[in-house]
LODO-962329 format. One record per atom (N, C-alpha, C): x, y, z. Coordinates in steps of 0.001 Angstrom, whole numbers, padded with zeros to 6 digits, always signed. Layout:
// LODO-962329
XYZ ...
This chain:
// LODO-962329
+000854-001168+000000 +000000+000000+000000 +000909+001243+000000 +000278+001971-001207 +001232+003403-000822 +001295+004419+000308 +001923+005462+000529 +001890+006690+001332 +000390+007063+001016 +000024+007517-000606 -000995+008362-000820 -002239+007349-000395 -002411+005930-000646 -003899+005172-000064 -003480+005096+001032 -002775+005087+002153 -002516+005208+003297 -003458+006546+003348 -002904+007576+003020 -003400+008905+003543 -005259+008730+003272 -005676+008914+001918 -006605+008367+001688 -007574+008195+002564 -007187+006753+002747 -007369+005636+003617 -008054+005967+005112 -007003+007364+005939 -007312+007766+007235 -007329+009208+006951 -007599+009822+006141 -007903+011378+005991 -009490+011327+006870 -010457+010802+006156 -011967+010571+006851 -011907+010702+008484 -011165+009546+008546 -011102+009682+010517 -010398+010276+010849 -009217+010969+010167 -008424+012172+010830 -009924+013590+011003 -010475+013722+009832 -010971+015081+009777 -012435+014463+011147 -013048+013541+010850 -014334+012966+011944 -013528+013349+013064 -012265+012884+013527 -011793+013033+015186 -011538+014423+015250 -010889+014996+014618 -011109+016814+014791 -012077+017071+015097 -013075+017092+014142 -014824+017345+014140 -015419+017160+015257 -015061+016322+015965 -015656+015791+016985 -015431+016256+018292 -013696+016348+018385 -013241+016943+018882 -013239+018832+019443 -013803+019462+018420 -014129+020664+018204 -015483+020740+018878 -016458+019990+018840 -018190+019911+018596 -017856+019939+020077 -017309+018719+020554 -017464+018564+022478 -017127+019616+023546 -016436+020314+023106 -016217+021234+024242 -017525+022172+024456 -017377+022459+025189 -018161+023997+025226 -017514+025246+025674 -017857+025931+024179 -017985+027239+023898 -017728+028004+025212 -016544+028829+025174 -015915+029373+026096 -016956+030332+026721 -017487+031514+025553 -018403+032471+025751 -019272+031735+027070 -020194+030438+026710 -021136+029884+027544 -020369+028999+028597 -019436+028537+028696 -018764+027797+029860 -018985+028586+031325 -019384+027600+032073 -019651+027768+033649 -018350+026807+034117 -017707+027748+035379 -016645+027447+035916 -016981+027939+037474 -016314+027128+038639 -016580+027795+039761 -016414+029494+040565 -015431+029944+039143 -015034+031442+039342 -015406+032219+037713 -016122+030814+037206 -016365+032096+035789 -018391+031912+035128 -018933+032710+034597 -019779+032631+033902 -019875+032998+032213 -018864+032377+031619 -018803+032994+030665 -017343+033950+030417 -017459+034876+029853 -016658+036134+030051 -016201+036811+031155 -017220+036290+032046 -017213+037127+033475 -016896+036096+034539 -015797+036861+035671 -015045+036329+036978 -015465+036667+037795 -014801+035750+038695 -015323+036517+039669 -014375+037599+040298 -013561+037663+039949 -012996+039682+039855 -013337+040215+038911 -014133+040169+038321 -014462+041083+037490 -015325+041907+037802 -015242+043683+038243 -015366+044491+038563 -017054+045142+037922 -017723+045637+038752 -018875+046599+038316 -018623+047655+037186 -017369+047995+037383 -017199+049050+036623 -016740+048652+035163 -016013+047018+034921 -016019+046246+033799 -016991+046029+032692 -018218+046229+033757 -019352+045549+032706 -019794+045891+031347 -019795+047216+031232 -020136+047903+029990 -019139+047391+028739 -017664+047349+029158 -017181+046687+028263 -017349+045189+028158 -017509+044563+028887 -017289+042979+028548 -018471+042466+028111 -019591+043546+028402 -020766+043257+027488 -020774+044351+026098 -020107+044863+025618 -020591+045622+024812 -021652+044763+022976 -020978+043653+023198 -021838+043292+021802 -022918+042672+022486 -023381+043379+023734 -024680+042774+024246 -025398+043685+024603 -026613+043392+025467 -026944+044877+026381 -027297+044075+027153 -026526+045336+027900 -026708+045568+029919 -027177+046468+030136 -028486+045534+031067 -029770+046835+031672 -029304+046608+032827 -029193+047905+033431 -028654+048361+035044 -030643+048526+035405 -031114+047905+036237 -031924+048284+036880 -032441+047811+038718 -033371+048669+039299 -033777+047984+040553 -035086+047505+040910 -035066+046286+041687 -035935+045533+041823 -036523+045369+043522 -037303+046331+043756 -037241+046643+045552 -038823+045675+045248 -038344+045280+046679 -038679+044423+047132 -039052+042443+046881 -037502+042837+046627 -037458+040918+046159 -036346+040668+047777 -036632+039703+048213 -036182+039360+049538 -034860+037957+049196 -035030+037545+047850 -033982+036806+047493 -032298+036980+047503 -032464+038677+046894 -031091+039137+046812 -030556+039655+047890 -028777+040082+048123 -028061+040559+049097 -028163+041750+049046 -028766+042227+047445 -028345+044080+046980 -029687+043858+046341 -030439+045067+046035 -032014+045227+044831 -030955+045739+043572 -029835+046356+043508 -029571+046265+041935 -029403+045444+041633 -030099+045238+040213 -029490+044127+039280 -028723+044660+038035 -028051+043732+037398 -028017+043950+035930 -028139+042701+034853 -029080+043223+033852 -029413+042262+033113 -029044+042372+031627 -028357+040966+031574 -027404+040861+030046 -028539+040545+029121 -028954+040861+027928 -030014+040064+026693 -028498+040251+025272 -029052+039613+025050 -028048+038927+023574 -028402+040312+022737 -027892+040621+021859 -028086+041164+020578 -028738+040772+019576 -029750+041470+018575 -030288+040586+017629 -031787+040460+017482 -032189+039830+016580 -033230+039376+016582 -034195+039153+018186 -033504+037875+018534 -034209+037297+019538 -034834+038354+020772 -033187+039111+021100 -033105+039602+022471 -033036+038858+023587 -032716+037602+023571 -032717+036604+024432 -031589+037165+026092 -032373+036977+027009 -032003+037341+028428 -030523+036230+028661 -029482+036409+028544 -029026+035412+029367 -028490+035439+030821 -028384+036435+031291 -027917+036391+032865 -028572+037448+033207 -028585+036966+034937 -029063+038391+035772 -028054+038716+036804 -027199+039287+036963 -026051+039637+037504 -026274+040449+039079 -025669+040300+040548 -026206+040848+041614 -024883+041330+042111 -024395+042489+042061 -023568+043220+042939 -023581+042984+044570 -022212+043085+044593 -022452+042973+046264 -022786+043951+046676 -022499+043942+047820 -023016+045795+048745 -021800+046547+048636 -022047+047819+047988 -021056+048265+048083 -020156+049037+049499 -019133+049161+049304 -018257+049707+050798 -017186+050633+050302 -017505+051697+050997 -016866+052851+050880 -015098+052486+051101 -014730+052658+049710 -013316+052558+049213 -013031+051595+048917 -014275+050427+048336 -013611+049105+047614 -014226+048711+046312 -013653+047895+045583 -014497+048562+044724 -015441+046726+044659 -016751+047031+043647 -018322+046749+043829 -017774+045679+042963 -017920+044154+043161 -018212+043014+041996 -019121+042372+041919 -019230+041573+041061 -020978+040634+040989 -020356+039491+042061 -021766+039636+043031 -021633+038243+043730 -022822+037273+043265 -023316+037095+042754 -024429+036532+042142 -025162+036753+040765 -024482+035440+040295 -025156+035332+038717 -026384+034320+038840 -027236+034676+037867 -028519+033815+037864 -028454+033412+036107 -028435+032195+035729 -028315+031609+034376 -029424+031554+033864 -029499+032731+033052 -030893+032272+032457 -031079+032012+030892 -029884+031215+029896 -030221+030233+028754 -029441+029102+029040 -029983+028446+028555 -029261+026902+028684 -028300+026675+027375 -027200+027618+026961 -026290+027434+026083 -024749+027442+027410 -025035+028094+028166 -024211+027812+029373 -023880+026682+030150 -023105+026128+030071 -022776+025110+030832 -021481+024958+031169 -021478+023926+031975 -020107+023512+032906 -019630+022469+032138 -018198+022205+032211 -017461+021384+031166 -017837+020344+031306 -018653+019235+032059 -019105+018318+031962 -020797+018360+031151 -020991+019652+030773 -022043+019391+030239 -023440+019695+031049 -023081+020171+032559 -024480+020163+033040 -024690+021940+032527 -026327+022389+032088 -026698+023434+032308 -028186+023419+033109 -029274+024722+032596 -030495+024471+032669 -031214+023415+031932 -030866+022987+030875 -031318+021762+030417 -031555+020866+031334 -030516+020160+032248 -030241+019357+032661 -031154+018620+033826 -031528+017384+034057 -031864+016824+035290 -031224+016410+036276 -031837+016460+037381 -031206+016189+038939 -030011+014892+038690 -030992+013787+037938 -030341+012417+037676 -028551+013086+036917 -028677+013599+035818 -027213+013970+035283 -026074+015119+036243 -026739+015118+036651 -026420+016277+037485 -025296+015277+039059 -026226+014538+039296 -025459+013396+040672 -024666+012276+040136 -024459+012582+038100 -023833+011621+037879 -022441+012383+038041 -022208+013802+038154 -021158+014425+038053 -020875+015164+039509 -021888+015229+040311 -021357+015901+041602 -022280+014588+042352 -021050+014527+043746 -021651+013188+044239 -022230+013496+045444 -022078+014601+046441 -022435+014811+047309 -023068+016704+047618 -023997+016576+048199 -024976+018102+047923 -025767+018036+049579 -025757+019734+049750 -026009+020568+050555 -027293+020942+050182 -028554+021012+050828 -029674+021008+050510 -030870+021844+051486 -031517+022611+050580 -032345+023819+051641 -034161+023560+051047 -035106+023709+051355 -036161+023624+051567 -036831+025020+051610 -037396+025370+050321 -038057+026920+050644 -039330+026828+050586 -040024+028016+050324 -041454+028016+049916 -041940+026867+048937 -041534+027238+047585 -042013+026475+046203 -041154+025797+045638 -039493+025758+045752 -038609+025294+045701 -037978+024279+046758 -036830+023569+046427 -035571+022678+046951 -034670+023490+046695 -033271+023724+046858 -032599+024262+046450 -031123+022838+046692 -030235+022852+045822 -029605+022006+045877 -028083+023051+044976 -027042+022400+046317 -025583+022648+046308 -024466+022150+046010 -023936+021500+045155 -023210+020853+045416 -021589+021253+046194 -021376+020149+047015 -020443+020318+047787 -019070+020720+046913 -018153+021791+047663 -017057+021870+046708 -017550+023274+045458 -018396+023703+045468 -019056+024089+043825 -019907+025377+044471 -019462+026287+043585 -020743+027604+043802 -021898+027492+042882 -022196+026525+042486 -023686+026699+041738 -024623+026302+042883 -025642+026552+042732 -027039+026253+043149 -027813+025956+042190 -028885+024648+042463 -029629+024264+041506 -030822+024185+041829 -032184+024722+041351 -032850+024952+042271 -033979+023771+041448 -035060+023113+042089 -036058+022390+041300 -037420+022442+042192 -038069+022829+041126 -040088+023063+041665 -040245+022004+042734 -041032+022424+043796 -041631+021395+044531 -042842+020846+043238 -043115+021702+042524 -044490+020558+042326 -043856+019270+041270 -042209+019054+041172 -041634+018345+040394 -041181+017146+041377 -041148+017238+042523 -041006+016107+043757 -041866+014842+043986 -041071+014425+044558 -041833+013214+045009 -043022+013478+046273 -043713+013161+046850 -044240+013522+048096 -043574+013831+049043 -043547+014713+050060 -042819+015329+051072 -043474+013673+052299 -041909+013388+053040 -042435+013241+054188 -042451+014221+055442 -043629+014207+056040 -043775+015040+057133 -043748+016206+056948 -044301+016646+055650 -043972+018200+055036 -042462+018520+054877 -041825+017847+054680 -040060+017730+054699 -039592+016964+053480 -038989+017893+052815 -038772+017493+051392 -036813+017639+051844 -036493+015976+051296 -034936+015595+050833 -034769+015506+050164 -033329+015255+049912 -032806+015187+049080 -033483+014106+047558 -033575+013196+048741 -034630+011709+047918 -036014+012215+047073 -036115+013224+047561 -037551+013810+047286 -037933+014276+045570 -035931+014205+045329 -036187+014717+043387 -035778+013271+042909 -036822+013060+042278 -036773+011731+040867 -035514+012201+039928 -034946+011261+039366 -033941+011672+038822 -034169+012509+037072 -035427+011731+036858 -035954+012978+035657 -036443+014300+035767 -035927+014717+037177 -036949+016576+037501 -035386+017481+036537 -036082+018300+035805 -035157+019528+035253 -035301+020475+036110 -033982+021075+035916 -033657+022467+036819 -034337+023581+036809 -034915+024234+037007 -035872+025590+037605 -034918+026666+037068 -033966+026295+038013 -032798+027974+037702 -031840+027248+038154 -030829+027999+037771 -029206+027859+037654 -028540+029163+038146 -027938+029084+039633 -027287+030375+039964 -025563+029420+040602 -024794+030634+040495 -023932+030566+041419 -023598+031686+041937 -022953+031834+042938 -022552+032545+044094 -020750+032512+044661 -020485+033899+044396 -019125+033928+044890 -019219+034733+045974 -017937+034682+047128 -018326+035260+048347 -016851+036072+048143 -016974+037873+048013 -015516+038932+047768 -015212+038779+049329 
């Protein structure tokens, strides 16, 4: 057999394993990391934002009386374009005289974001415990909220997606492994 049917031969699966290779990762822009959302760190400064969103828009606005957040400003990223699609809601810490202001709280809101294993909002509880093995777990009004240990995300899933509460006490056991995620936040502490 020659050099050239040799080449031939494995050009196909040279270019398929690239291909493939390329397809699996995820997209830096959308990658979730324990210190990143994307473009954005967690040093990355209040006063950053305008640039690191500029082929986007960032709405600076306030939201009084939501009891969820640490701060009522928010800022909210939407894509460019057609769609206008929302993808994050960004929460400043409190600010303190002579330091300067960063996001302590991102809230994920498209599911093109994800963590290098692949989990985003798409995702169910079940894929989710195939990649984090052990979780920190809170009980709210209408929600579960679920932590994984080690990890600043929070994953939050509907009570009306549970199994029956015992004793009005919803565990961990309480999400079937087909419930999808509600919301997708993480949390850094400056």
């Amino acid at each position: 057999m020659s050099k050239k049917d040799i080449f031939k031969r494995f050009l196909p699966i040279v270019i398929v394993t690239i291909l493939m290779s390329a397809c699996s990762k995820t997209d830096k822009k959308f990658l979730i990391t324990n210190n990143s959302v994307g473009e954005l760190t967690k040093s990355t400064k209040i006063i950053q934002l305008d640039s690191l969103y500029r082929n986007d828009s960032l709405v600076k606005t306030s939201l009084e009386g939501e009891f969820r957040y640490i701060s009522d400003e928010r800022f909210l990223v939407f894509e460019k374009g057609k769609g206008k699609k929302q993808l994050l809601e960004l929460t400043p810490s409190i600010p303190q005289e002579g330091k300067p202001q960063y996001i302590q709280g991102v809230q994920v809101l498209d599911g093109r974001y994800a963590t290098d294993k692949n989990i985003s909002l798409r995702s169910t509880f079940g894929e989710i415990k195939k990649v984090y093995k052990e979780f920190d777990f809170e009980q709210l009004i209408s929600t579960v909220v679920v932590m994984p240990k080690g990890s600043n995300l929070f994953f939050t899933f509907d009570q009306n997606d549970l199994l029956p509460p015992l004793d009005d006490t919803y565990t961990i056991e309480s999400i079937p492994q087909d419930a999808k995620v509600k919301s997708l936040m993480i949390n850094w502490v400056h």
